[in-house]
N, C-alpha and C positions, 0 to 999 in steps of 0.2 A: 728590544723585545716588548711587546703588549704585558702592559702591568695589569693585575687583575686585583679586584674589590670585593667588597662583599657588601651584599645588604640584608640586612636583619631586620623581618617585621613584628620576631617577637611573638611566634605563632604558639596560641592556647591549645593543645589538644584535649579531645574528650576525655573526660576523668581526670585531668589536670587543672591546673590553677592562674590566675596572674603571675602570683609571684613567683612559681617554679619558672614561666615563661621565660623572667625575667631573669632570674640568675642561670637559666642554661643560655640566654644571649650574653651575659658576661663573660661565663663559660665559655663558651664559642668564642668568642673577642680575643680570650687570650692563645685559645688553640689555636688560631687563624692568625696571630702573629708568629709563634712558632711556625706557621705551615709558611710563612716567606710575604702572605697578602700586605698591599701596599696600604689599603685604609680601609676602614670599616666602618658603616654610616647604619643608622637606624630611623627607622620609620615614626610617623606620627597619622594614628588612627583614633576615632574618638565614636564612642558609643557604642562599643562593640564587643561581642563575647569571641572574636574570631583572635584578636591580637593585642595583646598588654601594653602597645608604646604608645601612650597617648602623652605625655611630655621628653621630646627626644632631648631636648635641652639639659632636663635631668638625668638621663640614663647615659648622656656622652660624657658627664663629667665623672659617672662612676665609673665608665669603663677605661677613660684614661688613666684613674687611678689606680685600675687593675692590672695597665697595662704599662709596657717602657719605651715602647717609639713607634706603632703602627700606628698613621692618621686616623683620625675617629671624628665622625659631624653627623650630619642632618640629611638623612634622603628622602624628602623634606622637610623643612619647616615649611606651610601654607600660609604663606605672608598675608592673604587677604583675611585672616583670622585679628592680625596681629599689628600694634606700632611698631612701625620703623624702630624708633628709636629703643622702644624697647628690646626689641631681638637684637637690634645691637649692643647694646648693654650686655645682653645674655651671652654671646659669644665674645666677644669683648673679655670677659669674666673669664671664659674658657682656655682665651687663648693665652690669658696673662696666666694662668695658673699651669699651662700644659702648651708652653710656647712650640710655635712651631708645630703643631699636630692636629688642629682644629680645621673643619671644614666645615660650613654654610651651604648644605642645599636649598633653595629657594624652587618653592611649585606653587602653582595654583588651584590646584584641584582641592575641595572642602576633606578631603580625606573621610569625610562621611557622611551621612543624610541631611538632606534641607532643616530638617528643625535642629536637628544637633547643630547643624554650622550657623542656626540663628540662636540660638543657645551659646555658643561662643562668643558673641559678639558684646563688646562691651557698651554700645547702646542699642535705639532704636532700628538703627538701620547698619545693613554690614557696607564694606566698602566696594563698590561696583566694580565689576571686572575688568570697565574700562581702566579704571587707575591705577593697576597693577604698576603698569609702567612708572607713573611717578613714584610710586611705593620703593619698588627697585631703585630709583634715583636718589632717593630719602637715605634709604638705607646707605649706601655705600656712601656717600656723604656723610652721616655721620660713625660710618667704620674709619674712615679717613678723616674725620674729622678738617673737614676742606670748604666750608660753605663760604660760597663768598660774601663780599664784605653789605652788599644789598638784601640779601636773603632773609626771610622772618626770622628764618632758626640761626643766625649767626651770632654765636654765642652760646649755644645750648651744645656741649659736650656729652657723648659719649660714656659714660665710666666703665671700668676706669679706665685714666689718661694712659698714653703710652704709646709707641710703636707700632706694639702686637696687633694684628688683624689676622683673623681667620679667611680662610680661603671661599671666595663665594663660588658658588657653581649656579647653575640653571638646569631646573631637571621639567623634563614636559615629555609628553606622549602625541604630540601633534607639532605641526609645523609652526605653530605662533608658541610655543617653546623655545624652537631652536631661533625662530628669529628675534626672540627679545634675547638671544645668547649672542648672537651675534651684531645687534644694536650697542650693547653695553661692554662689550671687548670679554666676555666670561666663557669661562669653559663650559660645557653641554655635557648632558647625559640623557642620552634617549630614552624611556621604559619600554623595551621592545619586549618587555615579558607582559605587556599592556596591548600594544597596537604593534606587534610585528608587521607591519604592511604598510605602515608610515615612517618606519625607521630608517631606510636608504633615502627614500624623501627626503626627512627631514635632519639630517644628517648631513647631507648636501646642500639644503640650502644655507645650512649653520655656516657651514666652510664658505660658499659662494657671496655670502651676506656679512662679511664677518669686518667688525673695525678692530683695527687693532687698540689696545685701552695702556692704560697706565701698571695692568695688574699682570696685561695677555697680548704678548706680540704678535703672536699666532695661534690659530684657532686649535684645539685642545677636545675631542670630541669622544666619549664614553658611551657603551651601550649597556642599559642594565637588562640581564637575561635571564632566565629559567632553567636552571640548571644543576643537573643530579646525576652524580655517579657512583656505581658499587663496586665491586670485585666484578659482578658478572652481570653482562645485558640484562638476561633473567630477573636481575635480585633488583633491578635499577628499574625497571619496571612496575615490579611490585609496589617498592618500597614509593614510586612516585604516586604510586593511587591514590590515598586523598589530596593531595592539593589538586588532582585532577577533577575530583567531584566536587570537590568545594566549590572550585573555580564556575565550575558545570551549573549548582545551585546558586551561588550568586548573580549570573548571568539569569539565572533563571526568577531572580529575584529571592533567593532563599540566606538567610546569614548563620553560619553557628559555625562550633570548633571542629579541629580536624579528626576524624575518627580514626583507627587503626585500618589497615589495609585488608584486613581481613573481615572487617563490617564493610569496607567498601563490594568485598566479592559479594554478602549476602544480602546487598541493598538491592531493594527490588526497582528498580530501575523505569521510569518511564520512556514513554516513546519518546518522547522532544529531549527529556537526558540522556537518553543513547548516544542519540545523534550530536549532541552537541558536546558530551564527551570522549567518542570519535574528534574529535576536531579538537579538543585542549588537548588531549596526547599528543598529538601532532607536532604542538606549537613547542614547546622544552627541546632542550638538546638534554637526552639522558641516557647513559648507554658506562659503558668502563669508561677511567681515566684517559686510558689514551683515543677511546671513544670521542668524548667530550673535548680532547686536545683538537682532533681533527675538525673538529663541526664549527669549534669556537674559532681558532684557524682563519677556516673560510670563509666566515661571518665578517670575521672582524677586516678579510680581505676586500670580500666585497663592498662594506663600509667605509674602509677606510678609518680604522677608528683606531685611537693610543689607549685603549684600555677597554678593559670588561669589569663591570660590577654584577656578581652573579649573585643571585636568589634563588636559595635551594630553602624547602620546605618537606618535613618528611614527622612521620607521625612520633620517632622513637630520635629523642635527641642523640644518642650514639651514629646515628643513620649519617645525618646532618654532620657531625663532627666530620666521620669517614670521607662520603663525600668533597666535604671540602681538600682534605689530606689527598684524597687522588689526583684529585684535578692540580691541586699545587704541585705536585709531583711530577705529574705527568706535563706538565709547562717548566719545570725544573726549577722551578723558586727556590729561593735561597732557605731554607731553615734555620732557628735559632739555635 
């Protein structure tokens, strides 16, 4: 059976806060163990009034202490931010304290505007895109603590020592995603709630490109999706309205939090946001539970894919809760 995920970006509504963000993604973490979800991974956004995660590092160790065995990591950590050796350290730490349950997503995308992501940088210059690759290679070296006997860093451990590693993933929205997943033997996760039209792509190429590694015999491929379910078509509708306009304004170059569904009906609408929120409706799978069973289904047939991480966003965190409850249901997960 397709295992399904969940990704949380920790979304600020109008009239709300960070911090309420933050503890209704807790909140959710543990109702989404109950509902049967296999792992729960949260986002890393910086400079922004749209979403509260801007250190996932720190919000996966509160929610595994919130929680008693659903996997919890990074969708992702943006390694070209960051040392190597330091995010290994940080998971490292995770996995020694909440063995067994830690996951590492790895992206490259800045997660947010050019000066913000040169604002993050701990000198004058960030690290070029071409070197991600080595970056990648850094890291699991010292997760594995394996550098050979030639190496600079041969000698420079990890903390702390131990076993325990987290589970690395590779998450990308384009085909030089899936192929550095399948360069490095790692499991994949497409953002098809990003670039649905590269996801069979590049999905395919993961599988066709794939070496087998030390961590991954065989290729292992997730798609993260958009998706919302109610009681009824109707309410699943409604209730998906602002991340439809959000999505619609950010395209459009616009950033802020998500409004209520009913300032979405009275926004007065331009010509160019008509039309191009026609076409975000589209992209979500949102409809009833067994709605949503059927679409995701087919998706994940056509894909070929062993799991779904889905991204539901809705203005009234009860909505959000629900949601996820159906769709578990209607795939028949196991409940606590």
């Amino acid at each position: 059976m397709t295992r399904l995920g969940v990704l949380d970006q920790s979304p600020i509504r109008d009239g709300g806060s960070a911090a309420q963000a933050l503890m209704e993604t807790v909140d959710l973490a543990r109702a989404c163990e109950r509902f049967g979800y296999h792992r729960y991974w949260v986002a890393e956004h910086h400079n922004t009034t749209s979403f509260a995660g801007s250190a996932p590092e720190i919000l996966i160790g509160k929610i595994a202490g919130e929680t008693r065995h659903i996997r919890v990591g990074a969708g992702g950590v943006m390694l070209p931010h960051y040392s190597p050796l330091k995010v290994a350290e940080c998971f490292k730490m995770l996995e020694t304290l909440y063995p067994g349950r830690i996951d590492l997503g790895l992206g490259r995308a800045p997660g947010t505007d050019q000066r913000t992501a040169a604002a993050l940088q701990p000198g004058p210059k960030a690290y070029p895109i071409e070197v991600f690759p080595q970056q990648i290679e850094l890291l699991q070296r010292f997760l594995a603590d394996n550098f050979p006997p030639e190496h600079p860093y041969q000698g420079i451990h990890a903390m702390p020592l131990g076993p325990a590693q987290p589970e690395p993933w590779m998450l990308g929205s384009s085909i030089q995603g899936a192929l550095y997943a399948a360069e490095f033997g790692l499991p994949y996760c497409h953002a098809h709630f990003i670039t649905p039209e590269q996801s069979e792509q590049s999905v395919a190429a993961y599988r066709k490109n794939f070496k087998p590694s030390a961590r991954l015999a065989e290729p292992y491929a997730a798609l993260g999706v958009n998706a919302l379910a109610a009681d009824t078509i109707e309410q699943a509708q409604h209730i998906a309205k602002p991340r439809n306009l959000w999505v619609t304004q950010l395209l459009l170059g616009a950033r802020g939090r998500f409004i209520s569904p009913e300032m979405v009906d009275a926004h007065p609408f331009t010509l160019s946001e008509r039309g191009l929120y026609a076409s975000i409706q589209s992209r979500g799978i949102i409809g009833t539970g067994a709605e949503c069973h059927g679409e995701l289904t087919a998706l994940g047939a056509q894909h070929a894919v062993d799991e779904f991480i889905l991204l539901t966003i809705t203005y009234a965190h009860a909505d959000r809760v629900r949601s996820y409850e159906l769709i578990a249901a209607a795939f028949g997960l196991k409940s606590d």
